[in-house]
C-alpha positions in Angstrom: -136.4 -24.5 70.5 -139.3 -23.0 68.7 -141.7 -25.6 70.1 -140.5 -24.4 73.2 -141.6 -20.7 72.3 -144.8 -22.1 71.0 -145.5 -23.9 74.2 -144.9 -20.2 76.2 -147.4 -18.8 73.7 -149.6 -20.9 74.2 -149.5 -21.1 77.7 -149.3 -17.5 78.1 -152.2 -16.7 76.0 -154.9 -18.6 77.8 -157.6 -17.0 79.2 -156.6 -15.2 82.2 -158.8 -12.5 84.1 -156.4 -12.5 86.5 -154.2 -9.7 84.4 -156.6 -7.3 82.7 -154.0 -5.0 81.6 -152.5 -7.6 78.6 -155.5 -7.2 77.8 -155.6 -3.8 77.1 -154.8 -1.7 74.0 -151.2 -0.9 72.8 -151.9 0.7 69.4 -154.2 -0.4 66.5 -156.1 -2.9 68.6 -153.4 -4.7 68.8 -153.0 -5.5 73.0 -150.3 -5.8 75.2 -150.2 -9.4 75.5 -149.8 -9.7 71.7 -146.4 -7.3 72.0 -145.1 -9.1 74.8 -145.4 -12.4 73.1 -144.4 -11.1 69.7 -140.9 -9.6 71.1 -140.4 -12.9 73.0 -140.3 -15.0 69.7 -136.9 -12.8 69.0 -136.0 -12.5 72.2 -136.0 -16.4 72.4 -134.2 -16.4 68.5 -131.2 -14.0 69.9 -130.9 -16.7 72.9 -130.4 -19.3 70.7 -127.9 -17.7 68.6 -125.5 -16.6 71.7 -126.3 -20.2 73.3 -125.5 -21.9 70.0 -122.4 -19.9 69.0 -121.2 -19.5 72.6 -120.3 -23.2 73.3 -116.8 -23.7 74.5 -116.0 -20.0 73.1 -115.2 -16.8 74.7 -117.2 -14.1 72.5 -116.5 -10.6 73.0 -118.9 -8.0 73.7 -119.4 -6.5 70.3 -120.7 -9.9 69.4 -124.1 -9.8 71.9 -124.6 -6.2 71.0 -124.4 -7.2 67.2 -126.9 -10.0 68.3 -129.3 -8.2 70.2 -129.5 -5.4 67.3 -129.8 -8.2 64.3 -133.1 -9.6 66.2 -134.3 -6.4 66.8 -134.3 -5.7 63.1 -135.9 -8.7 62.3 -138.6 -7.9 64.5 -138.7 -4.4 63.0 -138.5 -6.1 59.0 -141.3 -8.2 60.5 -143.7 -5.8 61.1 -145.0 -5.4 57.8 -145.4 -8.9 56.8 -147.5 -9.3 60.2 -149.9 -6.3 59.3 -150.8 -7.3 55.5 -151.4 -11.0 56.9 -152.9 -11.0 60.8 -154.5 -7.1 60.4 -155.7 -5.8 57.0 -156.1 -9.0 55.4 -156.9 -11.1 58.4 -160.8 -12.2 57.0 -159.1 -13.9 54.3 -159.1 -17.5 53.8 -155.9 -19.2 55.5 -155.4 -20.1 51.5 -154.8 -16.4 50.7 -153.4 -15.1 53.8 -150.5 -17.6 52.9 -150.0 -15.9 49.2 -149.6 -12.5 51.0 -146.2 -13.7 52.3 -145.1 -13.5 48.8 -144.5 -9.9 49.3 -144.0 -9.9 52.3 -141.0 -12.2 52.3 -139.2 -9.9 50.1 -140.6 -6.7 51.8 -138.7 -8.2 55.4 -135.5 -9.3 53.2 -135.1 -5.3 52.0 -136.2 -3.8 55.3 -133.9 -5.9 57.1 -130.8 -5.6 54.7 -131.3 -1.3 54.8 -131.4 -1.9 58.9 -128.4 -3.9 59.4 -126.5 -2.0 56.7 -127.8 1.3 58.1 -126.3 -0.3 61.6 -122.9 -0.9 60.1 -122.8 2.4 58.4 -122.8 4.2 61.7 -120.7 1.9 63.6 -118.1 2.2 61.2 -118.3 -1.5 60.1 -118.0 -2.6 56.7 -121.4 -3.0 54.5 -122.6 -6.0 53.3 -121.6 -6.7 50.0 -123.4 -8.9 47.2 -121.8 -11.9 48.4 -122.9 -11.3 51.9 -126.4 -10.8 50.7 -126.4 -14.2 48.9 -124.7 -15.7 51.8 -127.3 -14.7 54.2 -130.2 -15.0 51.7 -131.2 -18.6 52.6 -130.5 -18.4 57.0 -132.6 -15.0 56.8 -135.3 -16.2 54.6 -135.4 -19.8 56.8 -135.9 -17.2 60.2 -138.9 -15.4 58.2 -140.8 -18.6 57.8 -140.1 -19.7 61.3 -141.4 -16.5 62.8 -144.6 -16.4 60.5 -145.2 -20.7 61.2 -145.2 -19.6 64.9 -147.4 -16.5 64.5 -149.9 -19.1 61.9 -150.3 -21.4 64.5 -150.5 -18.9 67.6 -153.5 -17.5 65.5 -155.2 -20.0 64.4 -154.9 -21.7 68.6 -156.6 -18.5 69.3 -159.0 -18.5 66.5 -159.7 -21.6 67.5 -160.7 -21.0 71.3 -163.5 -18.2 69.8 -164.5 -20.5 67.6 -165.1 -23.3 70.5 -166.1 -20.5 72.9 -169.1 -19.5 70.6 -169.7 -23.1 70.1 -170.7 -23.6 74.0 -172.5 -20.3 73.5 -174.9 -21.9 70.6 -174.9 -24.9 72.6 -175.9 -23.2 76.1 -178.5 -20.9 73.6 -180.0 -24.3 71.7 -180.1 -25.6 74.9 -182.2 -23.0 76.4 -184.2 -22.8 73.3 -185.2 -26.3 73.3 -186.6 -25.9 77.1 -188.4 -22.8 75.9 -190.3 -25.0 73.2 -190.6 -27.7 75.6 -192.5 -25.0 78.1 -193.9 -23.9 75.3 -195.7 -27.2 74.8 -196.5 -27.5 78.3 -198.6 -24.0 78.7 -201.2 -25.6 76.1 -201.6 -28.9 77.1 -201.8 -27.5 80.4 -204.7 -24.5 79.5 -206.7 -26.8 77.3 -206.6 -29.7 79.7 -208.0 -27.0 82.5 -210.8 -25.8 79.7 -211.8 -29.4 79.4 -212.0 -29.6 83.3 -213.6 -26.6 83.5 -216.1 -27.7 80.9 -216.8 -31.1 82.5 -217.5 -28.9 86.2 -220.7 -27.0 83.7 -224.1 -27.5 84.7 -226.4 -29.2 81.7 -228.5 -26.4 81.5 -225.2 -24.2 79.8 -224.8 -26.5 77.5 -223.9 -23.7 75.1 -221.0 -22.5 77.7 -219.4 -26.1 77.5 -219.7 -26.4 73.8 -217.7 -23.1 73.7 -215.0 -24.0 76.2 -214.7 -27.2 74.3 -214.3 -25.7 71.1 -211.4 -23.3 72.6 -209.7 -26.5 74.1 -209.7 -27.7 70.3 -208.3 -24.6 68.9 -205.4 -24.6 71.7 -205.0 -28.7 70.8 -204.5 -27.7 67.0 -202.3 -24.7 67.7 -200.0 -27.2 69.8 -200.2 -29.8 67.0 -199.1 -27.4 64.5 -196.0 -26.8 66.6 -194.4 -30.0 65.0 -196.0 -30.4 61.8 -195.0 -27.9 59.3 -197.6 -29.1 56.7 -201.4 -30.2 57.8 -204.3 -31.7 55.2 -206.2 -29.1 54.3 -209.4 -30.4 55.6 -207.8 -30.0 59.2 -206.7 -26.5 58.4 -210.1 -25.6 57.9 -211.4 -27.5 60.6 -209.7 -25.2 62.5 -210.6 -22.4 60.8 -214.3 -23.4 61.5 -213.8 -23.7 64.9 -212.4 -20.6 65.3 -215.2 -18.8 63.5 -217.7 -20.9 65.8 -215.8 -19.4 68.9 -215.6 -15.6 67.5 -219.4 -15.8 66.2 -220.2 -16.9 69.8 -218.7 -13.0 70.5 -220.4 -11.1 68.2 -223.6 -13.0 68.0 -225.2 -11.8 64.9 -222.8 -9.6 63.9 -220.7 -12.2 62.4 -221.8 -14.9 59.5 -219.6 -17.3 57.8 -219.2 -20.1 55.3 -216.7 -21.9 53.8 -216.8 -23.3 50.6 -216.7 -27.6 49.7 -213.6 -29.0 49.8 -214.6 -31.6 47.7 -211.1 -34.0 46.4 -208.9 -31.0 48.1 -209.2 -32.1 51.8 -205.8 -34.1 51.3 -204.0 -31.7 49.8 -201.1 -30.8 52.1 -200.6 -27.3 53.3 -198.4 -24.7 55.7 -200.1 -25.0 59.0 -201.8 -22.2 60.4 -201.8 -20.5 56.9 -205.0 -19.3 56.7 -205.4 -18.1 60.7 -203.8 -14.5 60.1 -206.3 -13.6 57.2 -209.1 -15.0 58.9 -208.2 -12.8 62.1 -207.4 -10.1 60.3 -210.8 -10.0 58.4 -212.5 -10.3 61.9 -210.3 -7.6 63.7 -209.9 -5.0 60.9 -212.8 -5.6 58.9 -216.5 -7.1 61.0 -215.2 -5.9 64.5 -215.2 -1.5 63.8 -218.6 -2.8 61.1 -221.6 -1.7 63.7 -223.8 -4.2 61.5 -220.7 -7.0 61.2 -220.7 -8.5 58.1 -219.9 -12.2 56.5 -216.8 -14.3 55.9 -216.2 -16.4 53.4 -213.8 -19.2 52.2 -213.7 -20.4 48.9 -211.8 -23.0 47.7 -211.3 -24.1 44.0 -209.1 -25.9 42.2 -206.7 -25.0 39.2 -203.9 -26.7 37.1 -201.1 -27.8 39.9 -202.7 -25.7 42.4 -205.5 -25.0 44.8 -206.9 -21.2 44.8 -207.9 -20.0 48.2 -210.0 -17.4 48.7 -210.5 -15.3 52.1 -213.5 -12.7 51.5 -215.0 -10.3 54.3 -218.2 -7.5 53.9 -216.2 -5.6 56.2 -215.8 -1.8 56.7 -212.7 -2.5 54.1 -209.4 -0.5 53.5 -210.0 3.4 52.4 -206.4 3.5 51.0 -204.6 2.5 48.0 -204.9 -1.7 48.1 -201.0 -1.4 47.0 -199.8 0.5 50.7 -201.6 -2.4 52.4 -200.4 -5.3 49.9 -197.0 -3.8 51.4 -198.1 -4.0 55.4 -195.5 -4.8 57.6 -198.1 -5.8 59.8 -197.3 -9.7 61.7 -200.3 -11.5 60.2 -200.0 -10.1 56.6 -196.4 -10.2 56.4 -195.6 -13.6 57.7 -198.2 -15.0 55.3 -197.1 -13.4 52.3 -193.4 -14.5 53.0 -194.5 -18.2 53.8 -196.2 -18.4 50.0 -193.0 -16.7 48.1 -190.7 -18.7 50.4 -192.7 -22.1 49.8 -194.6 -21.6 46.8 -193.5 -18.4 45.0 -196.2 -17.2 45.2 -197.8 -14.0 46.8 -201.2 -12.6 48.1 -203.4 -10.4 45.5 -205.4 -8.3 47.9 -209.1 -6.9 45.9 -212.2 -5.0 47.2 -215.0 -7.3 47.7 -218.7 -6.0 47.0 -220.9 -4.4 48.3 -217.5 -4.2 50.5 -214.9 -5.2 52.6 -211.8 -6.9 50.9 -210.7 -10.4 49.4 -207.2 -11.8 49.7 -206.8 -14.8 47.0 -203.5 -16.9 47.0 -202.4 -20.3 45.2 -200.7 -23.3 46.8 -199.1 -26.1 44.9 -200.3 -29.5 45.2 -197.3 -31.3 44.6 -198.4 -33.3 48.2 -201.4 -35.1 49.0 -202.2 -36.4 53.5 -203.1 -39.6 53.8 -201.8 -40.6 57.4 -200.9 -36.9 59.0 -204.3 -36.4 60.7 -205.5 -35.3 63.9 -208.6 -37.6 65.9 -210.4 -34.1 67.7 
């Protein structure tokens, strides 16, 4: 019989847009479909008490009215029991939502004794006594646990639909995320294979144009490689970083100098990808592109104890404020970077003023990792 009310429940409370008003509010978020079902469970528990009592008997009218108001104050006793566990507590584990019925098993046996007593009282009947207490003790407490097995698993059928609805959501959003990256590979290959056919279409006398274009195909090539690999050699990284420089200083002509530093046994030491491309950038944006007579970049490149030290210097205009405002910049390039080291290595970025000027950022990376096959053929 109350497989058969839990069969109704869940029936009834499958998603339906056809009836918008159980869906609405009834008082304390709790909705109209909730009440409905929750009076049906006693509704369905006074049914089988007449249909079970009322087999091959005559039962006088009293009795139904006596039935109809017992289930009604369970429903009331029930109340309470149904707050602590499926609305104040509800974020509890299952576990600990279970231990609340300690009190609230007792809570319903009181509530529901004062109700029914209260009930005989003013229809004249006489009270329960201690030995009706004791002989309804067990039948009342066996109804609390039915009621609250049948509200568990109503719950947890519904907890479980969000829980597979927000599933198909991550799905559907991975989904979508994984064609975005797929695109996202695309656009390069696509724009660096058109700057290589572009470059093949220049006359030889630009030679310097093509040699450009190429070297902006290879930066777009590494960029897309770095896309799957988390970790590069370091030689590659500043391969990259050269090329980059190449393409800028074909921008600002003279206005831009640069070297980088020997690698010398530190080539194959394995690092984040792209690591060093926000410093670099940010030394050309914010500190040779506002210079009027540019300045020099340099990369140094030494080796400590368990670690490489990297060094990004520029002669810049520099920073006029306090070094400790900027070591704090929320800006993308800075802030990424410095969260990368203390994520990977610990580590952060200790920001100086470089003479005659401009600024020098110095970090450390481990080498716990040395490249042997992860390379790229350019």
């Amino acid at each position: 019989m109350h497989f058969n009310t839990l069969y109704i429940i869940m029936a009834e409370t499958a998603p339906n847009k056809k009836h918008p008003f159980l869906q609405r509010k009834f008082l304390m978020g709790v909705t109209w479909l909730e009440v409905i079902l929750y009076s049906l469970i006693f509704v369905c528990q006074g049914l089988i008490l007449v249909f079970s009592a009322g087999i091959g008997k005559k039962l006088p009218a009293a009795w139904y009215w006596t039935v109809a108001v017992d289930s009604t104050n369970m429903a009331l006793a029930c109340l309470p029991g149904w707050w602590l566990v499926f609305r104040k507590y509800k974020s509890l584990p299952l576990r600990q939502r279970f231990l609340l019925h300690l009190y609230g098993a007792p809570l319903f046996m009181v509530i529901w004794f004062v109700l029914m007593n209260t009930y005989h009282y003013l229809m004249g009947n006489p009270l329960f006594t201690g030995k009706d207490i004791l002989h309804t003790f067990l039948p009342t407490l066996t109804f609390y646990v039915q009621v609250f097995s049948i509200l568990h698993i109503y719950h947890f059928y519904r907890e479980r639909e969000a829980q597979l609805k927000k599933e198909k959501e991550l799905a559907a959003l991975a989904f979508n995320s994984e064609i975005n990256a797929l695109k996202a590979q695309i656009q390069p290959h696509f724009l660096f294979n058109t700057l290589n056919s572009i470059s093949a279409s220049v006359p030889p006398e630009l030679e310097p144009t093509r040699e450009l274009i190429a070297r902006l195909a290879d930066t777009f090539r590494y960029s897309l490689y770095c896309t799957e690999h988390e970790w590069v050699p370091l030689h590659e990284e500043i391969r990259f970083i050269r090329t980059m420089l190449e393409v800028e200083h074909s921008r600002f002509k003279e206005r831009l100098e640069f070297d980088i530093s020997p690698l010398n046994g530190a080539g194959n030491t394995l690092v984040p990808s792209m690591l060093l491309q926000p410093l670099v950038e940010n030394a050309i944006r914010h500190g040779i592109g506002p210079s009027i007579n540019g300045g020099r970049i340099s990369i140094e490149v030494g080796e400590k104890p368990g670690k490489l030290e990297i060094r990004i210097s520029d002669t810049g205009v520099g920073y006029p404020g306090d070094l400790e405002n900027l070591q704090a910049s929320t800006g993308v390039g800075l802030k990424n970077t410095r969260q990368r080291l203390e994520l990977l290595f610990s580590e952060t970025i200790h920001i100086t003023r470089n003479e005659p000027s401009g600024l020098t950022f110095t970090f450390y990376i481990h080498t716990n990792a040395h490249a042997t096959k992860n390379s790229i053929d350019h």
